[in-house]
Backbone bond lengths (Angstrom), bond angles and torsions (degrees), N, CA, C in turn:
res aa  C-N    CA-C-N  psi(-1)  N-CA   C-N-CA  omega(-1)  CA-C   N-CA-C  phi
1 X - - - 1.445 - - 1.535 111.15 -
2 X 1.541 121.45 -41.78 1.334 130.23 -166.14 1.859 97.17 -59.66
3 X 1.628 103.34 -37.22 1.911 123.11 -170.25 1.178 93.74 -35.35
4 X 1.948 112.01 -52.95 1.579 115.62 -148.82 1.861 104.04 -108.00
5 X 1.025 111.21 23.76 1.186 116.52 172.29 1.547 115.93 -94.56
6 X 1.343 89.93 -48.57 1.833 110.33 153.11 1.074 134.21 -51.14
7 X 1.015 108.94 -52.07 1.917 125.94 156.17 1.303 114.68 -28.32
8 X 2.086 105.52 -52.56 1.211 99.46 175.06 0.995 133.94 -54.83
9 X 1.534 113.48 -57.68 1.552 140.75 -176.85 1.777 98.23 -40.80
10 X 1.270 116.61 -60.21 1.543 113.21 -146.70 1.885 97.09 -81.50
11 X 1.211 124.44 -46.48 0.925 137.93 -179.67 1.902 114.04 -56.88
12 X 1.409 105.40 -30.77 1.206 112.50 160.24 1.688 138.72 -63.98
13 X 1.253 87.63 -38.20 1.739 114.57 -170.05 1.727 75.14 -82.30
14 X 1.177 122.22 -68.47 1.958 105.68 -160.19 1.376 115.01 -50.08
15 X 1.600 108.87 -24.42 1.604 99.03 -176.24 1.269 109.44 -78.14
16 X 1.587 107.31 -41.27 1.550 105.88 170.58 2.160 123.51 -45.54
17 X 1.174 92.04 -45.61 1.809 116.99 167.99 1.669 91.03 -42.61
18 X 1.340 122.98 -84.48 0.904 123.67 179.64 1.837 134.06 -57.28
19 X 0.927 116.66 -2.73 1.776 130.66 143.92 1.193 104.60 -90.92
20 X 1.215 150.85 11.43 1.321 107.98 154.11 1.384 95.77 -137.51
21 X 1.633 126.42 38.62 0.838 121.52 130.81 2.007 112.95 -82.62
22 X 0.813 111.67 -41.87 1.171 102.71 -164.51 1.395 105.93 -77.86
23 X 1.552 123.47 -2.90 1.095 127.60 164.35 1.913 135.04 -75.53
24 X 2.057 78.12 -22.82 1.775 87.66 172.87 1.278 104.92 -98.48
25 X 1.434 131.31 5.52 1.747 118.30 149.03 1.638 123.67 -85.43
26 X 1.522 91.44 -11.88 1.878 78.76 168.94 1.410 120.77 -92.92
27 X 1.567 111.96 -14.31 1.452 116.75 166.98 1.314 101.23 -63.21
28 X 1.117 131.57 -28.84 1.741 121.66 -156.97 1.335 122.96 84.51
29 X 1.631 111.27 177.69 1.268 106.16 -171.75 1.496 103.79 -80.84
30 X 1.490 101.47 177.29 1.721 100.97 -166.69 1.382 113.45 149.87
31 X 1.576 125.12 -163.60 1.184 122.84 -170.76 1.669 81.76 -96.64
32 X 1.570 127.63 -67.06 1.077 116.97 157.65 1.229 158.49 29.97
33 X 1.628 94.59 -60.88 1.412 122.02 179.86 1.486 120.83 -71.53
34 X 1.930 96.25 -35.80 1.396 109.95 -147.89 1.595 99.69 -97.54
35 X 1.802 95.52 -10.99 2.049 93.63 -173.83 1.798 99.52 -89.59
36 X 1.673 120.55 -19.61 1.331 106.50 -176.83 1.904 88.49 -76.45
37 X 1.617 131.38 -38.19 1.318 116.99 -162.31 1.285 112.71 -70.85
38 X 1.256 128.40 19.24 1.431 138.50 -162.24 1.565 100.45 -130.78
39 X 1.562 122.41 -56.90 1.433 124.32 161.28 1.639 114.34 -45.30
40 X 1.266 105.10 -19.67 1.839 97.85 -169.27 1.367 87.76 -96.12
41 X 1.423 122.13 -55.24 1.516 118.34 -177.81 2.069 110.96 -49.97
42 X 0.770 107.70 -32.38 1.758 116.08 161.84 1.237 105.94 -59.87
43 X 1.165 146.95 -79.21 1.325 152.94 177.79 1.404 114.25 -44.96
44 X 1.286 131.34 -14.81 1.380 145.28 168.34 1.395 116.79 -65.25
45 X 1.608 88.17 -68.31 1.483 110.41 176.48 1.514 109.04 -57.43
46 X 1.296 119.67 -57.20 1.367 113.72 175.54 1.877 119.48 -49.87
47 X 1.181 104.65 -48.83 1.975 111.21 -176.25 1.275 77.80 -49.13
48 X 1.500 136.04 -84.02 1.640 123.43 -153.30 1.215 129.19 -56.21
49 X 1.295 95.49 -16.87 1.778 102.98 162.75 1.517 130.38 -58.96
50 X 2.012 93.03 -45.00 1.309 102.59 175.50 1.406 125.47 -91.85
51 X 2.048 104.31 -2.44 1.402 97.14 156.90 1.257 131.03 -102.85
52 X 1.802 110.30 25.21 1.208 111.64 146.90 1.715 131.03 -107.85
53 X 1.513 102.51 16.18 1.467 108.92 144.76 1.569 89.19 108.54
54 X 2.118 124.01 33.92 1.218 114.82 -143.03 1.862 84.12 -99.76
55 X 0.853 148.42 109.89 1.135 150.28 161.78 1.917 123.13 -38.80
56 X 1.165 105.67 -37.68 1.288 113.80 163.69 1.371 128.48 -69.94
57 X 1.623 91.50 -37.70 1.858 95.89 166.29 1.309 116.87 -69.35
58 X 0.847 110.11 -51.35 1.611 116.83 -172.87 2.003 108.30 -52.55
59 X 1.242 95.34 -29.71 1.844 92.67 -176.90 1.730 89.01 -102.35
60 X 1.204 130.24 -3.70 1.501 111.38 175.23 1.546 101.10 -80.67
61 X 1.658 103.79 -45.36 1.616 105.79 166.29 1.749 127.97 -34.92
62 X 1.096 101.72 -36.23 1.882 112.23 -173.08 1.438 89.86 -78.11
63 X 1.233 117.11 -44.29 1.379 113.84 -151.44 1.433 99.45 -81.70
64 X 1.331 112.26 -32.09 1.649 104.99 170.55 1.818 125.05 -70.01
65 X 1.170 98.93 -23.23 1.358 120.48 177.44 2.342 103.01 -79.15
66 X 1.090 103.91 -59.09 1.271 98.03 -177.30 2.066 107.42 -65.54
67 X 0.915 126.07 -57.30 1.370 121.87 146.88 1.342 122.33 -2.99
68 X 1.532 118.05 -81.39 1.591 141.92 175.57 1.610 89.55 -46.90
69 X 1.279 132.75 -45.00 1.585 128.52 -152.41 1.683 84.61 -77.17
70 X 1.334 117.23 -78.01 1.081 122.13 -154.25 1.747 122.99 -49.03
71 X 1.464 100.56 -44.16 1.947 114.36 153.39 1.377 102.28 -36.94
72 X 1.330 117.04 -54.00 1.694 116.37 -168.93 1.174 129.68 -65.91
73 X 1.209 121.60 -34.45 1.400 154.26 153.23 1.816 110.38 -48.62
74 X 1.225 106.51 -53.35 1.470 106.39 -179.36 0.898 108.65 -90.57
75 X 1.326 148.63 -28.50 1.841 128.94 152.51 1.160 107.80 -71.71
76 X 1.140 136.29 9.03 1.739 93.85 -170.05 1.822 89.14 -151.23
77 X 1.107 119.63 98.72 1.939 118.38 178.79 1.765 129.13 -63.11
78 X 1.626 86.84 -29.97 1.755 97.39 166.11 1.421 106.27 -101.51
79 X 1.147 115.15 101.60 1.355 100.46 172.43 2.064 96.88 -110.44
80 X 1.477 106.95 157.57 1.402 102.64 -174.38 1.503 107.61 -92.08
81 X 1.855 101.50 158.78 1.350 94.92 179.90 1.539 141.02 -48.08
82 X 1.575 80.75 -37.09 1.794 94.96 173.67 1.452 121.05 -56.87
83 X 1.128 129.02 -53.41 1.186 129.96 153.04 1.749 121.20 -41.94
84 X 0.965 111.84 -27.66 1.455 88.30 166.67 1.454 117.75 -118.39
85 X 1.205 95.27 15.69 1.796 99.04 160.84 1.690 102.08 -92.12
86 X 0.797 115.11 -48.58 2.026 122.89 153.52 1.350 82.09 -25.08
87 X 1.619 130.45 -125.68 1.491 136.72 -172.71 1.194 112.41 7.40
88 X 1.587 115.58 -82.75 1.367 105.07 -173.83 1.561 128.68 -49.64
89 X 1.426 114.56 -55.06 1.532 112.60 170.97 1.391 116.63 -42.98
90 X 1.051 113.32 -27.98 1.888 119.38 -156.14 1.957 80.34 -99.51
91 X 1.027 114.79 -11.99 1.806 99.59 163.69 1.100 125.61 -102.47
92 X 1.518 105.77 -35.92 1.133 94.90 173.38 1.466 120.83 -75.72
93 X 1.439 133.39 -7.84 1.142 126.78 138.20 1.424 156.01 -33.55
94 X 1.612 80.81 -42.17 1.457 95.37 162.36 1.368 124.75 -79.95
95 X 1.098 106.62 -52.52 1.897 110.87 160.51 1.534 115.03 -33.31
96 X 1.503 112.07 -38.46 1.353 96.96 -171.02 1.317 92.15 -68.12
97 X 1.245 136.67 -67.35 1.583 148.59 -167.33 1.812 109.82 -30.74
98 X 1.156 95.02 -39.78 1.725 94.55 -163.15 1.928 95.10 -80.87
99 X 1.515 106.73 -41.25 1.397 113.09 151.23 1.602 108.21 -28.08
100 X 1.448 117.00 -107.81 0.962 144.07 -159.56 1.394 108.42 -47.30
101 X 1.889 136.80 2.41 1.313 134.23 176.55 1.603 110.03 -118.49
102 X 1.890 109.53 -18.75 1.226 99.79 149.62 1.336 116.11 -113.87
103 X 1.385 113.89 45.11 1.774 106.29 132.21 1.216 119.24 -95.65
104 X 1.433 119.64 -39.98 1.674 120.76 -176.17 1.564 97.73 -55.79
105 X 1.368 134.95 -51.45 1.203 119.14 -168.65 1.612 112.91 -68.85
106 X 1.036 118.84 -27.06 1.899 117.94 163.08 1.091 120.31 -72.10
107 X 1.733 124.23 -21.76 1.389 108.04 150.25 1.371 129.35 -86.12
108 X 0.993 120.15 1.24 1.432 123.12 178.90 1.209 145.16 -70.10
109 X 1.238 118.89 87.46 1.722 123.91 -164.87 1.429 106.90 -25.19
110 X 1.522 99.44 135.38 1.373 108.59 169.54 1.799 120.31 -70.58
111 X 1.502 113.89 132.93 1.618 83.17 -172.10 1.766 123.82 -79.14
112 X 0.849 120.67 -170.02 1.676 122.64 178.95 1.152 100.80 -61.52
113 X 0.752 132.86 170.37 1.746 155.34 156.14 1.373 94.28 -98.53
């Protein structure tokens, strides 16, 4: 269960990676362009973190995600439902992940000495 909890987490963060890549080609080129292609390249690096079971990534992930929420929230007062049905799934995703990387490490045989 912990396998697919992880699944979530990492698999989440890449799709996210991948919206805002495709989000810094509809802004255009620019300075713009290059801070969402850098946020997605972050989110990259992080999913592989958490699909190698990195526990820190996976809660740097939430934390980048709860962050992003709260910025969003304070510029913007209408925000639409869809978008924050987006949010929630994309957290509770992550929750599962940060879940699901400290369980594998509590089951995890200690090695020999």
């Amino acid at each position: 269960m912990a396998e697919r909890m992880v699944a979530c987490g990492w698999i989440a963060a890449s799709a996210a990676g991948v919206f805002m890549i495709a989000l810094a080609f509809m802004v255009g080129a620019g300075q713009v362009m290059w801070v969402y292609l850098a946020g997605a390249a972050i989110l990259f690096a992080l999913a592989y973190g958490i699909y190698r079971r990195s526990r820190a990534c996976a809660v740097l992930v939430l934390l980048n995600h709860f962050l992003g929420v709260v910025g969003l929230f304070a510029r913007v007062r209408d925000v639409p439902p869809t978008d924050i049905m987006v949010t929630l799934a994309l957290a509770a995703l992550y929750v599962l992940g940060v879940i699901g990387t400290f369980v594998h490490h509590a089951h995890r045989r200690p090695a020999a000495a």
